[in-house]
C-alpha positions, 0 to 999 in steps of 0.5 A, spaced: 305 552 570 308 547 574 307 542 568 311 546 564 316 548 568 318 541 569 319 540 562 323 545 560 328 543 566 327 536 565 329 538 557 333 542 559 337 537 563 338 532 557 340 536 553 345 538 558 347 530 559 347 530 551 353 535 551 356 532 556 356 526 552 359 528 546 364 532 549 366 526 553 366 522 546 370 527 543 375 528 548 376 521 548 376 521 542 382 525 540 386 522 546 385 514 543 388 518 536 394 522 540 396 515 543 396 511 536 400 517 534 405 517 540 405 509 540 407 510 533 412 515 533 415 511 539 415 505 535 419 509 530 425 511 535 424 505 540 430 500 539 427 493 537 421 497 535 416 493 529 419 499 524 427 496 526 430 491 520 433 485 521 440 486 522 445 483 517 448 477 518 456 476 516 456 468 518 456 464 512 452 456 514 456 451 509 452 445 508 455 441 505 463 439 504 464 442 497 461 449 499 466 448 504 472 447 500 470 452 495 470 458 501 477 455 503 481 457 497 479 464 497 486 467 496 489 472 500 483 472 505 484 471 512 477 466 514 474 464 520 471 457 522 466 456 527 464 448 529 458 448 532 451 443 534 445 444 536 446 440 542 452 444 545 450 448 549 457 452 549 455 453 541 449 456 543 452 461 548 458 463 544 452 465 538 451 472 540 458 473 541 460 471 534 454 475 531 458 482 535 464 479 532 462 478 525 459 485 524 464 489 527 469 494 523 475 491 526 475 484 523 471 486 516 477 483 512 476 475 516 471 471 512 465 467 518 463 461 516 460 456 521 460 449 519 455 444 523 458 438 525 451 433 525 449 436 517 457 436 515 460 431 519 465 429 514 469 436 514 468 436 521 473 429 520 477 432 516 479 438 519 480 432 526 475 437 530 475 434 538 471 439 541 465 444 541 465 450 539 472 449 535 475 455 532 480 454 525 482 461 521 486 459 515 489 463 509 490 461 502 487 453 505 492 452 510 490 453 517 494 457 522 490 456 528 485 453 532 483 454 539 477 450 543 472 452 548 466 458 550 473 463 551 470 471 548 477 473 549 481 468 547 479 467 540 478 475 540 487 475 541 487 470 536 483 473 530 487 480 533 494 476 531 493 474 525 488 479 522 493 484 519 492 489 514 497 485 508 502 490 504 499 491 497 504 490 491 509 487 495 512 481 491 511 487 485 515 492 490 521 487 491 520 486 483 521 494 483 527 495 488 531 489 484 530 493 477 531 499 480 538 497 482 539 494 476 538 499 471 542 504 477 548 500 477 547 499 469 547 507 469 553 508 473 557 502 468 554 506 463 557 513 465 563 510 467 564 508 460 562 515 458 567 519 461 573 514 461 570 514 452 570 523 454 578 523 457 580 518 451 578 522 446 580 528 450 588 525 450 587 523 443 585 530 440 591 533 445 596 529 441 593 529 435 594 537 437 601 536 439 603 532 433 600 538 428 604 543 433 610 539 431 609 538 423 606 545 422 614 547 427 618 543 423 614 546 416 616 553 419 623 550 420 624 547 413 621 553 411 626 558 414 632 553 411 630 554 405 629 561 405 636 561 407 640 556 403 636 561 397 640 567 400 646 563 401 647 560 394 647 553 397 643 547 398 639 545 403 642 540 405 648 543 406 644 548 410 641 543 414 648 541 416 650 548 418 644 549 422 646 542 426 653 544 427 650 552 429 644 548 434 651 544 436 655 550 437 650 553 440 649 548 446 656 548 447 656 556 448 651 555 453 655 549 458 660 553 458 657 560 460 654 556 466 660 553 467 663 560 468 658 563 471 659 557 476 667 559 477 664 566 478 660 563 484 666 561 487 
């Protein structure tokens, strides 16, 4: 009895510890598995994490004078110029800083291209660089300004000064406004010549009215003259003569009734 009883505790004890054992292996278990997904998901969400892509880099390298040449007579773009080496520690030190400056909204429009004076010494000659870092911006392959030295802010005032929104169409635009003038001032000679072409044609229908007022009076009159030499038994021009000395007689009654009417008025 006393054998068997120890036998069953002592199995009884190592199927405990057995249990025991694969809980433990199973919480541990489960707990490696929560880390590797939490270490995951922290690397998904954490800046710089592995899943994190390359930023993109806006800075051209030139490597030799012609490609150089080439990026220069792009038109009407405003570029950048940095000279560099690798054994200028000001170089190295402004590095970041045009990596920031290149990928902001603010300077989208300007072109970043870094020459390295020991790989390109001859466009380094020829653009009479004297110090490092050098700065050049230049527009249509001439250059507007340059500066020297590791100076953030200074180059950042000068790609403010001439990094301006160009007007569109403005050569068009002036062409525009000439035209317009133009044909305005066409227009207004036209109306003019209108209107004074109206109030021509306006003054000649008024005397061409006048003068078939006239003939149609003297038709009447010629008429009339007639009807009475008819009635009088004489000719016409007989009379054409009475009626002039009446028309005579006629006007000589009426200065003498104003003259009367004057003595009246005395």
């Amino acid at each position: 009895i006393h054998y068997g009883s120890a036998l069953i505790n002592k199995m009884f004890s190592s199927s405990s510890s057995l249990l025991l054992l694969l809980l433990l292996h199973t919480h541990t278990h489960t707990h490696t598995h929560d880390d590797e997904e939490e270490d995951e998901m922290s690397a998904r969400r954490r800046p710089g994490g592995a899943r994190k892509m390359k930023a993109f880099s806006r800075i051209e390298t030139m490597t030799n004078e012609g490609q150089f040449d080439r990026a220069l007579k792009r038109k009407d773009q405003l570029i950048l110029v940095e000279f560099v080496s690798n054994y200028s520690p000001s170089s190295k030190s402004m590095a970041p800083y045009m990596q920031t400056l290149s990928r902001t909204g603010e300077f989208k429009r300007i072109r970043f291209l870094r020459v390295d004076i020991e790989a390109v010494p001859a466009v380094a000659e020829k653009c009479n660089v004297k110090a490092l870092p050098t700065y050049q911006i230049y527009k249509n392959g001439e250059k507007l300004e340059e500066m020297s030295g590791a100076l953030p802010s200074k180059l950042v005032a000068m790609m403010k000064e001439h990094n301006f929104k160009p007007k569109q169409g403005g050569l068009k635009k002036i062409v525009g406004v000439v035209l317009g003038i133009t044909f305005g001032v066409f227009g207004l000679i036209k109306l003019k010549a209108g209107v004074e072409a109206a109030e021509k044609a306006a003054e000649e229908r008024k005397e061409l009215e006048k003068r078939a007022a006239e003939e149609r009076a003297r038709r009447e009159r010629d008429a009339l003259r007639q009807q009475r030499a008819r009635s009088r038994g004489v000719s016409i021009p007989q009379q054409e003569e009475e009626d002039d000395e009446g028309q005579f007689e006629d006007e000589d009654d009426d200065e003498d009734y104003e003259y009367y009417d004057d003595d009246e008025d005395e």
